[in-house]
N, C-alpha and C positions, 0 to 999 in steps of 0.2 A: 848385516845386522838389522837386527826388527828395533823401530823406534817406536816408542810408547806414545799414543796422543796425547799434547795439552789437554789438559782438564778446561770445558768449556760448558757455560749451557747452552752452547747451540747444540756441542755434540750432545748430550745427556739427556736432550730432549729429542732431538733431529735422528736417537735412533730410531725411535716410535715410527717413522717412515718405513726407513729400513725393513724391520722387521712385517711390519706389514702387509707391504706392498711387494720386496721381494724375497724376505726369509721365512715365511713363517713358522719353519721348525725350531727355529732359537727361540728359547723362553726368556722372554726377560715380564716385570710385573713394576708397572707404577701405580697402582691399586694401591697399595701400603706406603708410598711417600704420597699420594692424591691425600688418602684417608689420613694415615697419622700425623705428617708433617703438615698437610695444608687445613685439611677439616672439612669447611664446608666450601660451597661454591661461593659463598659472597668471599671469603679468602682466597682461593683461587683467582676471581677476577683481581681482588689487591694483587695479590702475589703476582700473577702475569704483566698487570698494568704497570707495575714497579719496573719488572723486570725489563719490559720492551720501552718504555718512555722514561724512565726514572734512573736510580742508581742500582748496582746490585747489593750494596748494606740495603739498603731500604728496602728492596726484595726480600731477600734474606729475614731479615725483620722481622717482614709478614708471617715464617715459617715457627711452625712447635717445635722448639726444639730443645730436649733434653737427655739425657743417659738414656730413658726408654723410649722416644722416641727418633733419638739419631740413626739406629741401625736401620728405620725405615726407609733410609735415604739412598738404598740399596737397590736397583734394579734386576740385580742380576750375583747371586752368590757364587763363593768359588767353589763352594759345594753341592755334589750333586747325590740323590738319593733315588735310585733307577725303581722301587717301588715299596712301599711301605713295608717295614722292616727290615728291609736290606741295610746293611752298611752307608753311612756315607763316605763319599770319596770326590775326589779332586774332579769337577766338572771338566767333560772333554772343551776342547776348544771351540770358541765361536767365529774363529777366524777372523778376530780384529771388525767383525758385525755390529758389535757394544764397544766399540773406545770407550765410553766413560761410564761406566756401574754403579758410579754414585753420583750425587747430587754433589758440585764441586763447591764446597762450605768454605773455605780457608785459600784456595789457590785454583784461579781462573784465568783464561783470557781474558781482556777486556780492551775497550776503544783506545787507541793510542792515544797518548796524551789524557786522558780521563782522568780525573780527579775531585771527587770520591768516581769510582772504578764502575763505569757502563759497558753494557753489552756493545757492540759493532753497530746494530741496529738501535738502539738509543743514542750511542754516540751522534749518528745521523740526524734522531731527532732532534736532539740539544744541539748539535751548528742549525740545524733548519729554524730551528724554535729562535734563535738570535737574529735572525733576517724578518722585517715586516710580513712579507708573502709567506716564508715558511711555516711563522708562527700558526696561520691559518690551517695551510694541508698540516700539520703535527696534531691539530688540532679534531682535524676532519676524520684523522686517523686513528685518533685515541676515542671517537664517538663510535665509529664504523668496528672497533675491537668492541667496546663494549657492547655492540647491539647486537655483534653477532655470536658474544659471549652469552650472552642473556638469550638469546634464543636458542644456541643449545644444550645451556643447561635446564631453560623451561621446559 
């Protein structure tokens, strides 16, 4: 029996590799959650900095989020339209490429023990950031994200 992946934003983001680097015929589009959900790049940096150092409510926060813009939250629809006018129908399979299609809003993984509810990699940072030394590298790390955020979006 096929098990369904936890709903995670490592997966949700971490397909973007995938597909990349070894699918490229699977279509998926974070274009319309970048655009409508996050907006512009200064929210983008909130919304990642939350996301990797912070809580995910606080991430989430950062997002637009309404009736018209939750569907944006969508990478990847279960419908598919083979060319303009045609019919749509049930998109063929991606063969488990996209675990997570949508932006996971309501039910995540998150750091064990966390509370309010961190990524894996934030959980890291919050025990490092309670240690005198760590507080520094969490630190080194949250500058080193935003420089090299700020340079690719310049």
């Amino acid at each position: 029996a096929h098990l369904a992946p936890l709903p995670s934003w490592e997966a949700f983001f971490g397909a973007a590799a995938e597909l990349l680097y070894y699918s490229p015929h699977i279509k998926a589009d974070y274009a319309q959650f970048l655009a409508g959900c996050i907006g512009t790049p200064k929210k983008m940096r909130e919304f990642f900095l939350s996301l990797f150092f912070d809580t995910v409510p606080e991430a989430v926060s950062k997002l637009s989020l309404n009736e018209e813009t939750r569907p944006l939250a969508r990478i990847r629809s279960l419908l598919h339209q083979a060319e303009p006018g045609a019919a749509l129908r049930r998109r063929p399979s991606d063969h488990g490429l996209i675990p997570v299609r949508a932006a996971p809003l309501a039910r995540y993984l998150k750091a064990k023990g966390s509370n309010p509810p961190r990524l894996w990699v934030s959980g890291i940072a919050e025990g490092l950031r309670q240690t005198p030394e760590g507080a520094a590298i969490v630190d080194a790390a949250r500058i080193w994200y935003l420089k090299s955020t700020n340079r690719l979006l310049a």
